[in-house]
Steps between C-alpha positions, in 0.01 A plus 500: 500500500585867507593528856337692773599795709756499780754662638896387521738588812880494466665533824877472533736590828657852410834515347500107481452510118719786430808455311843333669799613424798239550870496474631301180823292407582465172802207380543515127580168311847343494764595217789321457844740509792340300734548805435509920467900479619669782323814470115628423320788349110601500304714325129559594234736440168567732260758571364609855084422446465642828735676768885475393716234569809493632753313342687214649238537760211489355674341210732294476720287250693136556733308228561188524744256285400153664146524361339656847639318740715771621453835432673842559300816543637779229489850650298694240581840353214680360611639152230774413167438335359428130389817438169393337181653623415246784918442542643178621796516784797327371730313782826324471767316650847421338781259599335377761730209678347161507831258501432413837208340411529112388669475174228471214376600174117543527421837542170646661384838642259554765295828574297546782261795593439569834312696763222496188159668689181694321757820547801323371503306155804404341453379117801309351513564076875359362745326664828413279772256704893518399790364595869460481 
């Protein structure tokens, strides 16, 4: 049939289906190097959606060369911006020591974001991994 008349009630406990924000890690894939490096680079680009982030606190880079099972925090260096109308921060670190780590050849970066709240939101765009 065609129904009949009613009435529907939502209820929901307030702020309980607002949004979450949550701290992220990000590990890229391995890549095999030809050699055990002994140094790594990053480049990375993000934007602030909300609040601004502080880098390599809010931010931070790791490089690792035995495919994640140890890694080494790179102290980034923020480089300037893209210039574009709704600019990306570029951040990098360069010859960044990892030959204490266990000698290896499969190379992975991790980036985590931290401290992420509705007032603070980090968004990661690029990340490029080097290494010598």
């Amino acid at each position: 049939g065609n129904g009949g008349s009613g009435i529907v009630v939502v209820r929901w406990v307030s702020g309980a289906m607002g949004p979450s924000y949550n701290n992220m890690t990000f590990v890229s894939n391995s890549t095999t190097a030809q050699s055990t490096p002994t140094k790594g680079d990053i480049v990375m680009t993000y934007t602030n959606g909300a609040g601004t982030a502080t880098i390599n606190t809010d931010l931070k880079a790791y490089c690792s060369r035995d495919d994640g099972t140890t890694y080494t925090q790179m102290t980034l260096v923020a480089q300037g911006n893209t210039g574009s109308s709704s600019p990306h921060f570029i951040v990098v670190a360069h010859d960044v020591d990892i030959s204490s780590q266990p000698s290896g050849t499969a190379m992975r970066y991790k980036i985590e974001t931290l401290n992420q709240s509705v007032s603070k939101q980090t968004r990661i765009h690029a990340v490029s991994l080097g290494w010598s």
